[in-house]
C-alpha atoms as a printed R data frame, in Angstrom:
    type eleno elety resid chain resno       x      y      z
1   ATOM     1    CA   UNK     A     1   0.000  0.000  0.000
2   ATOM     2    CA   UNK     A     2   1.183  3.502 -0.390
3   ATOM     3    CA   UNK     A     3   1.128  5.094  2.603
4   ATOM     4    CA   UNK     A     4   1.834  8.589  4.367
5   ATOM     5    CA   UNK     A     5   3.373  8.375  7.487
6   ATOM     6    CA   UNK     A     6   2.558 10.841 10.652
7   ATOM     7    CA   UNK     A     7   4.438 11.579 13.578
8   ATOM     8    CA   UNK     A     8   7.278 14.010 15.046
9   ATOM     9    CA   UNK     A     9   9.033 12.724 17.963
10  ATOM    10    CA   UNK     A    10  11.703  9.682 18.444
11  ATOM    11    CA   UNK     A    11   8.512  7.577 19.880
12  ATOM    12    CA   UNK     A    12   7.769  7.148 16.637
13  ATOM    13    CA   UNK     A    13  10.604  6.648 14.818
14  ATOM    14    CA   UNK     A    14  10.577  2.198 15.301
15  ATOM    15    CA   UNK     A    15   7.385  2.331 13.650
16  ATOM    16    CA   UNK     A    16   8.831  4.834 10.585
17  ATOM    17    CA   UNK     A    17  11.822  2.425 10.084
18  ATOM    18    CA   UNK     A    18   9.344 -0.853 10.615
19  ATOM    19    CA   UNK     A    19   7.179  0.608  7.817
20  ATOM    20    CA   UNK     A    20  10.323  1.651  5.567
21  ATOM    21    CA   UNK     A    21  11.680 -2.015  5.545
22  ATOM    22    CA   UNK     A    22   8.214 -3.618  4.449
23  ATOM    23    CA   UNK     A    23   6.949 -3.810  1.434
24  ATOM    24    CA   UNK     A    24   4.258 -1.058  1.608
25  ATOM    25    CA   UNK     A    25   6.013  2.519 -0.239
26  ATOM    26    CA   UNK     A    26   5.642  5.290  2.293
27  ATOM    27    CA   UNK     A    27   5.450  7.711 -0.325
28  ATOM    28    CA   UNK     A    28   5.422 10.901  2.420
29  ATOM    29    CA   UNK     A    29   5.837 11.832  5.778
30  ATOM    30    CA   UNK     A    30   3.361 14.302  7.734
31  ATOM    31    CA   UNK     A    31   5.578 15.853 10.589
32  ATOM    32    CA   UNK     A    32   5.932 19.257 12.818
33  ATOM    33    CA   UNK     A    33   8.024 22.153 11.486
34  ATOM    34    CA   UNK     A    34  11.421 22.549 12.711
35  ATOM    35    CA   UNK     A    35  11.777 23.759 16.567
36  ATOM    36    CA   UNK     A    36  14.398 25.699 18.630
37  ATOM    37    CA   UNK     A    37  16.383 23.376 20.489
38  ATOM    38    CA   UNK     A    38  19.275 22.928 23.046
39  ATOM    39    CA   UNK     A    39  21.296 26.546 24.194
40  ATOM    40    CA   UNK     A    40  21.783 27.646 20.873
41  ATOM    41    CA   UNK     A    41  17.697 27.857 20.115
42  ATOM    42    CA   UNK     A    42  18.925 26.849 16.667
43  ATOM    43    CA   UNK     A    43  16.236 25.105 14.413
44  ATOM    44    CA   UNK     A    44  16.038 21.488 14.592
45  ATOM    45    CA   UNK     A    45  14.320 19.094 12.419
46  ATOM    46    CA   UNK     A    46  11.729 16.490 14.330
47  ATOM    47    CA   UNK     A    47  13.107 13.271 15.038
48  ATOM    48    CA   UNK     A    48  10.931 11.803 12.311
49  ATOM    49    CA   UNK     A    49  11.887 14.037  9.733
50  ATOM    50    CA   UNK     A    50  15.861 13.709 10.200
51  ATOM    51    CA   UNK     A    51  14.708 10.169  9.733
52  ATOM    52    CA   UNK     A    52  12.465 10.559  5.988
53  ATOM    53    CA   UNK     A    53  15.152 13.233  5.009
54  ATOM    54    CA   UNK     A    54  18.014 10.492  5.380
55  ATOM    55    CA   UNK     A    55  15.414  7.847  3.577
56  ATOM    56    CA   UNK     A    56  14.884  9.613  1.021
57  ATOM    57    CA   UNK     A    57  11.166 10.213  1.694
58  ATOM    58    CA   UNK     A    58   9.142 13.529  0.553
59  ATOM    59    CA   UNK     A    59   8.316 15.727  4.058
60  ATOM    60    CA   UNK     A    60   5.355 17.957  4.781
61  ATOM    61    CA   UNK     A    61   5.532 20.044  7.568
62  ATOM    62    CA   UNK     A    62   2.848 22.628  7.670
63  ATOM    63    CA   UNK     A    63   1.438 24.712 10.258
64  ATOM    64    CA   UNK     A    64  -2.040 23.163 10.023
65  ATOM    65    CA   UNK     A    65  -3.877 20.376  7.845
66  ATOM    66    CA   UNK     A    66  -7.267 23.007  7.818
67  ATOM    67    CA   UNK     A    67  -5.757 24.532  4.452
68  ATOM    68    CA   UNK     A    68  -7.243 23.113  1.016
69  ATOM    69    CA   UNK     A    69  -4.063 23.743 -0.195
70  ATOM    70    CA   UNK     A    70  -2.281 21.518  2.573
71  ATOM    71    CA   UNK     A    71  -5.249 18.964  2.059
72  ATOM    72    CA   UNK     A    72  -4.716 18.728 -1.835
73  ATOM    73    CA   UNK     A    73  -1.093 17.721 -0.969
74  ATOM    74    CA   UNK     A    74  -2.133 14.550  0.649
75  ATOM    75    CA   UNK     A    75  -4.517 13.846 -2.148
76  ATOM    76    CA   UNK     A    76  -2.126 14.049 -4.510
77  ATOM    77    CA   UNK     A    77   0.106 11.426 -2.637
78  ATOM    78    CA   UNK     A    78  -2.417  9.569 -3.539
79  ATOM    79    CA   UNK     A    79  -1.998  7.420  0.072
80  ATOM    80    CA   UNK     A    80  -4.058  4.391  0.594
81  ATOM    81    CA   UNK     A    81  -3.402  4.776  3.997
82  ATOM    82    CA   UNK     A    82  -2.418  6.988  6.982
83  ATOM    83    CA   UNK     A    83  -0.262  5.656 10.127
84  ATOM    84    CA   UNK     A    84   0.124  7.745 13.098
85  ATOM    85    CA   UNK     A    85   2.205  7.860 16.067
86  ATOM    86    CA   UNK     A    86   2.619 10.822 17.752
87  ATOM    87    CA   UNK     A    87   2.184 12.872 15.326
88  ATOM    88    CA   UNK     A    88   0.635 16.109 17.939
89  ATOM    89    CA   UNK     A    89  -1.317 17.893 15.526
90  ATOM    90    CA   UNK     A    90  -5.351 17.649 14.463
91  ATOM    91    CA   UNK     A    91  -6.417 16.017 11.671
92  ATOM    92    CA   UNK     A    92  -9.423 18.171 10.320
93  ATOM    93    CA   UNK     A    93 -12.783 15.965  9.020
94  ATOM    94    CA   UNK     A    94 -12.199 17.593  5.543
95  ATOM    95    CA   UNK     A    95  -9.135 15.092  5.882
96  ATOM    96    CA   UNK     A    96  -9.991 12.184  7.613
97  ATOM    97    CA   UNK     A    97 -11.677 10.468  4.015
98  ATOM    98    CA   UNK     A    98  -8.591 11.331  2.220
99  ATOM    99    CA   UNK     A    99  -6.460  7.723  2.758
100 ATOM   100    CA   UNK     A   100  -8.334  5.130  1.303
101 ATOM   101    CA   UNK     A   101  -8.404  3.272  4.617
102 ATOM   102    CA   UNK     A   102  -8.004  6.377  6.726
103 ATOM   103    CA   UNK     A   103  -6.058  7.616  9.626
104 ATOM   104    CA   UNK     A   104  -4.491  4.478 11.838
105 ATOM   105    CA   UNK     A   105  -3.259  5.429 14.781
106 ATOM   106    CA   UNK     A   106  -0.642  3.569 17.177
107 ATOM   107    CA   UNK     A   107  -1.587  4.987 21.023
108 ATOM   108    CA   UNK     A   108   0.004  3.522 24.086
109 ATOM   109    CA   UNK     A   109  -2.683  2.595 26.262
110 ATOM   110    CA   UNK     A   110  -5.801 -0.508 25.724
111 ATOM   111    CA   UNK     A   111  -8.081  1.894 24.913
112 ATOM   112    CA   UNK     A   112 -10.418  3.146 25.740
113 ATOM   113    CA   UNK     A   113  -8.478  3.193 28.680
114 ATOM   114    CA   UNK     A   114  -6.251  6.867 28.930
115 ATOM   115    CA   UNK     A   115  -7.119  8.385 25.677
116 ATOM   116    CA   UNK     A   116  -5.252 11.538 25.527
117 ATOM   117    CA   UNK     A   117  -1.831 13.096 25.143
118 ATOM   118    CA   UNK     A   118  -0.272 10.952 28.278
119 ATOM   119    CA   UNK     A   119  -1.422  7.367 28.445
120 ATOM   120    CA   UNK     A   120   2.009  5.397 29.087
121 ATOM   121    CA   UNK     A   121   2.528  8.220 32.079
122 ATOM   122    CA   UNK     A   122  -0.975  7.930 33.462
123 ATOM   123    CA   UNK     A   123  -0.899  4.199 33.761
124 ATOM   124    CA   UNK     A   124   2.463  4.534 35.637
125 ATOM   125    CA   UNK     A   125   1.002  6.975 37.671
126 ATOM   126    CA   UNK     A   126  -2.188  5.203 38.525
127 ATOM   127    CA   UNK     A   127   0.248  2.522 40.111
128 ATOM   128    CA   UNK     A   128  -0.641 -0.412 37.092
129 ATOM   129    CA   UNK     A   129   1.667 -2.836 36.901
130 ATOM   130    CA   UNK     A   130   0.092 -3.559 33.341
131 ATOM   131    CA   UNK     A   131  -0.714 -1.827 30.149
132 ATOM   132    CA   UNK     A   132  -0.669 -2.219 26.483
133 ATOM   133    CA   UNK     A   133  -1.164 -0.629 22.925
134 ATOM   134    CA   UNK     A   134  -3.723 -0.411 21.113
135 ATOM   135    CA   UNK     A   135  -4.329  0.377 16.823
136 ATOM   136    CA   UNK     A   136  -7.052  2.410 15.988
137 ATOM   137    CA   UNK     A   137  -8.803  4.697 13.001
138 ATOM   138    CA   UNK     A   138  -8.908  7.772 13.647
139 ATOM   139    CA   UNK     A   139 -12.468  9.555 13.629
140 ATOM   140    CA   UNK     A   140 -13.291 13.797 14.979
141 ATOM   141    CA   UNK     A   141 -13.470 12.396 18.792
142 ATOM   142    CA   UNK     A   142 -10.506 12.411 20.848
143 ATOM   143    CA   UNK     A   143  -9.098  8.588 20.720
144 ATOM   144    CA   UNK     A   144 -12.345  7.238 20.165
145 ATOM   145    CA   UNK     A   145 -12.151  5.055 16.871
146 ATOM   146    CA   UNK     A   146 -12.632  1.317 16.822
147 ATOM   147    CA   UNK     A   147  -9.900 -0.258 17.120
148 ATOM   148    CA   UNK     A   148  -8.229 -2.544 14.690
149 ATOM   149    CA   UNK     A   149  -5.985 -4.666 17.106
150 ATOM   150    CA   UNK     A   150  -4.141 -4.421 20.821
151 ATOM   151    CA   UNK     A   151  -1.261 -5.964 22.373
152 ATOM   152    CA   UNK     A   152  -0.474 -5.962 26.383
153 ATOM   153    CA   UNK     A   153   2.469 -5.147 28.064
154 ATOM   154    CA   UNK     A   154   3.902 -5.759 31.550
155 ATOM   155    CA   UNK     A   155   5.300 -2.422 33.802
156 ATOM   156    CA   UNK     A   156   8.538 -2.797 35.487
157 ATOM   157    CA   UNK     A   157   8.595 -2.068 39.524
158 ATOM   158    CA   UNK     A   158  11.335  0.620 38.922
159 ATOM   159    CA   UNK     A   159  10.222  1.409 35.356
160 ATOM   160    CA   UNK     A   160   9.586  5.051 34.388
161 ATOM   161    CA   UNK     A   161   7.454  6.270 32.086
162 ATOM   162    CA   UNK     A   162  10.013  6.936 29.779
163 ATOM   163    CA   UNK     A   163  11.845  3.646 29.727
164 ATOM   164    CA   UNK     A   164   8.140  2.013 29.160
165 ATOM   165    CA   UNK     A   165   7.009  4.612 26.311
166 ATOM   166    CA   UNK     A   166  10.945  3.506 24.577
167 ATOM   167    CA   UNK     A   167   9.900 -0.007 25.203
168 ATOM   168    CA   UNK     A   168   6.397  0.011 23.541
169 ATOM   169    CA   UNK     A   169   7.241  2.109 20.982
170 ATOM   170    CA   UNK     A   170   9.422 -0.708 19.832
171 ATOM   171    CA   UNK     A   171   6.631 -3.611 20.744
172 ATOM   172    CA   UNK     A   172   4.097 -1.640 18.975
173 ATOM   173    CA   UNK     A   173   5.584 -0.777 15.371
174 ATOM   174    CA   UNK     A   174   4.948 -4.439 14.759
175 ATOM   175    CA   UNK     A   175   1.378 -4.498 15.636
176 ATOM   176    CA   UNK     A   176   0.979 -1.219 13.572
177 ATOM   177    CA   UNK     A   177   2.441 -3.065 10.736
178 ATOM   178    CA   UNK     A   178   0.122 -6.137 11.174
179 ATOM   179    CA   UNK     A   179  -2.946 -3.965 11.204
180 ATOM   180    CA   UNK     A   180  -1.629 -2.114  7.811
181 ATOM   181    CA   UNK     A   181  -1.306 -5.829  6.055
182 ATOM   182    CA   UNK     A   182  -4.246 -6.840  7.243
183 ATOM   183    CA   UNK     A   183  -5.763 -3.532  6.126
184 ATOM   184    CA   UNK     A   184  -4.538 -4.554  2.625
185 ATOM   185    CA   UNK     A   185  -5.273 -8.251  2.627
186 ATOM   186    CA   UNK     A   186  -8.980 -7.663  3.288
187 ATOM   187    CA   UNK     A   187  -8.795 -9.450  7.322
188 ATOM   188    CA   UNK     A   188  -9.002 -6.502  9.175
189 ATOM   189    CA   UNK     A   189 -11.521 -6.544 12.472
190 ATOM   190    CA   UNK     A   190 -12.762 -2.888 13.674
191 ATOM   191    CA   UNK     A   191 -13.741 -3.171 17.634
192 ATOM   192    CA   UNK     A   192 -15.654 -0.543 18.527
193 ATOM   193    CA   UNK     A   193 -14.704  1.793 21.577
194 ATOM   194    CA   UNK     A   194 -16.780  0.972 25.332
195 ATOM   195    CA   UNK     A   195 -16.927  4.612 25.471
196 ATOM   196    CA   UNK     A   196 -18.663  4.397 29.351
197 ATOM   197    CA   UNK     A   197 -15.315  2.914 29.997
198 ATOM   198    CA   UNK     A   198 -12.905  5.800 28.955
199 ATOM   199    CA   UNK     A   199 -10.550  7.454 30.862
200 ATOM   200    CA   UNK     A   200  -8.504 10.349 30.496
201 ATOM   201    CA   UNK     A   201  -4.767 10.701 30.145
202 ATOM   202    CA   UNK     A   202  -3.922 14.599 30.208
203 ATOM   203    CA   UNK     A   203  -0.737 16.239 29.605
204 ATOM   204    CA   UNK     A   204   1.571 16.307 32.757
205 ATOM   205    CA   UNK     A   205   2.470 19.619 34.588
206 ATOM   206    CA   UNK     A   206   5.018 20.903 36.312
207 ATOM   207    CA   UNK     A   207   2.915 21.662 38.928
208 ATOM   208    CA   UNK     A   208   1.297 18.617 39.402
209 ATOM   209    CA   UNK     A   209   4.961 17.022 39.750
210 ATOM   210    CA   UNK     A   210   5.149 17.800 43.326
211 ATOM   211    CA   UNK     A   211   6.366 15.483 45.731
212 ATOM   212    CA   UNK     A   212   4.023 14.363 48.702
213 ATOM   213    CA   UNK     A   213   6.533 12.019 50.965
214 ATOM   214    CA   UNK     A   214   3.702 11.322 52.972
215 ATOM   215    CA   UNK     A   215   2.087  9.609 50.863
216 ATOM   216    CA   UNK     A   216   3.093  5.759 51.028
217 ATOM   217    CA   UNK     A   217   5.945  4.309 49.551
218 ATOM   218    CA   UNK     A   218   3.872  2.536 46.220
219 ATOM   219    CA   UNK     A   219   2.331  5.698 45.352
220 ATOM   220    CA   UNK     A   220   5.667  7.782 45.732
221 ATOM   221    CA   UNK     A   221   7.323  5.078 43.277
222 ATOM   222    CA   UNK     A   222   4.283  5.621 41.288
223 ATOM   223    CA   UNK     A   223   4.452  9.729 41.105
224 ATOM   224    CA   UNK     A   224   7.647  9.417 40.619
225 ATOM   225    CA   UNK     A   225   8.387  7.068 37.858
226 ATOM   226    CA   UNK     A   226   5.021  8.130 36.361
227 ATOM   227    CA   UNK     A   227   6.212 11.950 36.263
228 ATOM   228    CA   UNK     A   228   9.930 10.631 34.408
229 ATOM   229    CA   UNK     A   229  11.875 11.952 32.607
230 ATOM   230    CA   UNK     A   230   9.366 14.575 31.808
231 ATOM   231    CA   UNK     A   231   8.396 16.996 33.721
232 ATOM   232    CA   UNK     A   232  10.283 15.294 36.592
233 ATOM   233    CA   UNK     A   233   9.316 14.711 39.934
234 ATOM   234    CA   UNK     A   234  10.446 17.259 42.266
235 ATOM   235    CA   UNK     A   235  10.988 18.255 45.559
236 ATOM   236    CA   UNK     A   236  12.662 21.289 47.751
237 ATOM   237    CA   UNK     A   237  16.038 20.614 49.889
238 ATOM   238    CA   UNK     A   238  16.445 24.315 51.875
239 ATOM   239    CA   UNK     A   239  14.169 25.976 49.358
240 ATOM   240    CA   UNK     A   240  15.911 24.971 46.285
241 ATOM   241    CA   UNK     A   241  13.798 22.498 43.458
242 ATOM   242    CA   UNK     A   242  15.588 18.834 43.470
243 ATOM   243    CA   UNK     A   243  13.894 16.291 40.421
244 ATOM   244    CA   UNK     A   244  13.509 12.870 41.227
245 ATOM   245    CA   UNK     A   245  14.126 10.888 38.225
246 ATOM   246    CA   UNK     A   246  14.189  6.974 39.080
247 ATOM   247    CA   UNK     A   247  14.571  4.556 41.697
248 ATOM   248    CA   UNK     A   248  16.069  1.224 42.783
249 ATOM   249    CA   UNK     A   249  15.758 -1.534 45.675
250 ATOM   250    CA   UNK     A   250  16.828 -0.531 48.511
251 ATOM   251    CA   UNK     A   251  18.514 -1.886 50.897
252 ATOM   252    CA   UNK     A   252  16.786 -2.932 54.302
253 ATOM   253    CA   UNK     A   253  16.553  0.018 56.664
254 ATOM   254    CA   UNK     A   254  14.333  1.029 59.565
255 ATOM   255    CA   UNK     A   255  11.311  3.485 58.521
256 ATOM   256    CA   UNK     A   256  12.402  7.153 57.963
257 ATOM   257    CA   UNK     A   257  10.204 10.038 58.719
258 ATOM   258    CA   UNK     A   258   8.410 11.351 55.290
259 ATOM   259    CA   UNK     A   259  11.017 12.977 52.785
260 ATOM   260    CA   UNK     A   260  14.068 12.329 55.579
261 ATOM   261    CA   UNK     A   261  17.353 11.888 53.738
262 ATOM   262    CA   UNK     A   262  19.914  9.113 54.615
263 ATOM   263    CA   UNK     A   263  22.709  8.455 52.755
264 ATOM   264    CA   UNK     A   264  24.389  5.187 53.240
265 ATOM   265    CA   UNK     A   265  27.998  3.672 51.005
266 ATOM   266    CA   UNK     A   266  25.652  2.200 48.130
267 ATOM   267    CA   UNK     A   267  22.658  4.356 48.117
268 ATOM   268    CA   UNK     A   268  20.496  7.133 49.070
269 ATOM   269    CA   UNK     A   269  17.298  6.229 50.894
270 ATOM   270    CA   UNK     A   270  14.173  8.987 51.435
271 ATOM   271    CA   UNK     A   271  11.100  7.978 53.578
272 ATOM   272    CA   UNK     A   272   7.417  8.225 52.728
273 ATOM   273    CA   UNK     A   273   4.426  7.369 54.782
274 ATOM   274    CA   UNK     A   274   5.295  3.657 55.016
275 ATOM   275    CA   UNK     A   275   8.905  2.069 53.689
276 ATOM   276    CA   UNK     A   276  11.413  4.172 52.633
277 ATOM   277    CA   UNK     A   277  12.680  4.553 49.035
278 ATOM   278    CA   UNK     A   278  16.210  3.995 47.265
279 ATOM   279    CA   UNK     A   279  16.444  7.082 44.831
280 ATOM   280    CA   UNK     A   280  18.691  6.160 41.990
281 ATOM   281    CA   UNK     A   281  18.904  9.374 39.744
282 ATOM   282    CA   UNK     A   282  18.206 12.456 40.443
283 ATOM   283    CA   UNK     A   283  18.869 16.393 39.063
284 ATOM   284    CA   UNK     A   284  19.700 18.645 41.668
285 ATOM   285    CA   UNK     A   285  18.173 22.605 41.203
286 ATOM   286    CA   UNK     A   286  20.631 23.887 37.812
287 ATOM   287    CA   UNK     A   287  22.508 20.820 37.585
288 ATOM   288    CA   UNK     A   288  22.217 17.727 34.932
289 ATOM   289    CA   UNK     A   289  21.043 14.422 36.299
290 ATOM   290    CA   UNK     A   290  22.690 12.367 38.335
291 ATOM   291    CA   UNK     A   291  23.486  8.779 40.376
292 ATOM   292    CA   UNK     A   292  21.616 10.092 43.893
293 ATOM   293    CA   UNK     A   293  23.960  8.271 45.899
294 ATOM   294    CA   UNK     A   294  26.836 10.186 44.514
295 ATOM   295    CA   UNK     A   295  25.688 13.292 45.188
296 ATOM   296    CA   UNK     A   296  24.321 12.981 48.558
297 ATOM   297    CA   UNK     A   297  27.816 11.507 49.389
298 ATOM   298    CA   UNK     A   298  29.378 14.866 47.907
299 ATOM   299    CA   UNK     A   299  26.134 17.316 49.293
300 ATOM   300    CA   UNK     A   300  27.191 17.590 53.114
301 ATOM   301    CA   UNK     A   301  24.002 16.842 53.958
302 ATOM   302    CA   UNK     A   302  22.929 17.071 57.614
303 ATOM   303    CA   UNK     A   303  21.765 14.504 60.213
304 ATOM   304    CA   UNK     A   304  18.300 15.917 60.000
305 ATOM   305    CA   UNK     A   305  18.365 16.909 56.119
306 ATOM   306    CA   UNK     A   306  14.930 16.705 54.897
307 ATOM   307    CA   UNK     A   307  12.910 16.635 51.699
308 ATOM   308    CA   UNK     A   308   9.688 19.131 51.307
309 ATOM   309    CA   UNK     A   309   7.122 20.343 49.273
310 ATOM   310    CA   UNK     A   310   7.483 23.817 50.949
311 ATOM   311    CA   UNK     A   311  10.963 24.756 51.683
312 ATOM   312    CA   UNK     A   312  10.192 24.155 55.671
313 ATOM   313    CA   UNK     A   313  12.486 21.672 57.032
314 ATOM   314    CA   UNK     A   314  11.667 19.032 59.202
């Protein structure tokens, strides 16, 4: 099939290369327009176009798909279909019809559980220790199309979001693929959505990232993996912003009191409301991220040196 492949970031990249090596002709690829990046702002192309430039393939990279000029660019491609991953821009009605088969989208979550714009971080967040992909044509409602196919996935104890996103961005380019075959074979099963069973995976905020060591220890791991790397996880050490960026096992150790610091030869242990924790990275305030127990062996931390959400210390 010819198809016209959508996305921006590296997420989708595994399922740009999957679809490059099969026999289907991606014959363009719908991306964002170059962004300022890194401390020289200087324009950068998407991860997705460095990766169709280098292939060969014919970009697009408007501002909108709303323009019937911009629209009579994908009907000229002629594409008989449309995969997306992570592409993070609309798709207009007036160009849902245009691929033969339509818009088919890879999401990370079994929908119609977390549709949105974070569904590997919400699942982290919510504390699953499952989750999954799911294929699906796109139609006007937010991640509500049936879906074509799903595949499950297991989440680590110490996995962040962003190690599991990497991982099922890999496990899902082949399921993509399958669905795309099928597409063209004639086998392919539309589910539709249990919409009364949705739930909603919105973009993460700085704000939200906050820290609560009083929580217990499984929903600290949670907040914390679930909030990695992006925005990060943070907390205040004498006023100044700290992000907590992954964990480990720890060690066996008495209970500390909620956010209290210890730092022992291997490792740097912080308590919650229950068992304490074994931060492995971190990024102290201005500073690039780090092995915790590293720095709190170089930080002269205190006896009582203590982890807040509002600069008092404990």
């Amino acid at each position: 099939m010819r198809l016209l492949f959508a996305g921006t970031p590296e997420v989708a990249l595994p399922s740009l290369r999957t679809l490059l090596d099969s026999h289907h002709e991606v014959v363009g690829v719908l991306t964002r327009a170059d962004a300022r990046a890194g401390r020289g702002r200087t324009l950068t192309p998407s991860p997705v176009k460095a990766l169709a430039q280098e292939a060969g393939v014919p970009v697009l990279t408007p501002a909108s798909l709303r323009e019937e000029a911009v629209q009579q660019q994908l009907r000229d491609l002629a594409p008989d279909a449309a995969p997306v991953v992570a592409y993070g821009g609309m798709v207009p009605p007036a160009a849902l019809d245009i691929p033969v088969h339509g818009w088919i989208n890879l999401h990370f979550s079994l929908l119609p559980a977390w549709r949105g714009a974070a569904p590997a971080q919400r699942a982290v967040l919510a504390g699953r220790n499952e989750t999954g992909m799911s294929v699906f044509r796109l139609e006007q409602g937010l991640d509500t199309g049936d879906v074509l196919a799903t595949a499950r996935t297991g989440i680590g104890e110490f996995e962040t979001s962003g190690e599991l996103l990497e991982r099922m961005a890999v496990e899902g380019a082949p399921v993509l693929a399958a669905v795309l075959d099928a597409l063209e074979d004639g086998t392919a099963r539309a589910t539709p959505q249990d919409h009364a069973a949705a739930t909603h995976a919105a973009k993460l905020s700085t704000a939200e990232a906050a820290i609560d060591w009083t929580l217990p220890a499984d929903q600290v791991s949670a907040h914390i993996r679930g909030m990695s790397p992006a925005p990060g996880a943070w907390t205040l050490l004498e006023g100044a912003r700290t992000k907590i960026l992954g964990l480990e096992a720890a060690a066996e150790h008495a209970p500390l009191p909620p956010g209290r610091i210890e730092a022992t030869k291997r490792q740097m242990l912080v308590g919650t409301g229950t068992d304490v924790l074994a931060v492995a990275k971190l990024a102290p305030a201005g500073k690039r991220p780090m092995r915790a127990a590293d720095w709190a062996r170089g930080a002269g931390l205190g006896a009582d040196a203590t982890f807040t959400q509002d600069g008092a210390q404990a």
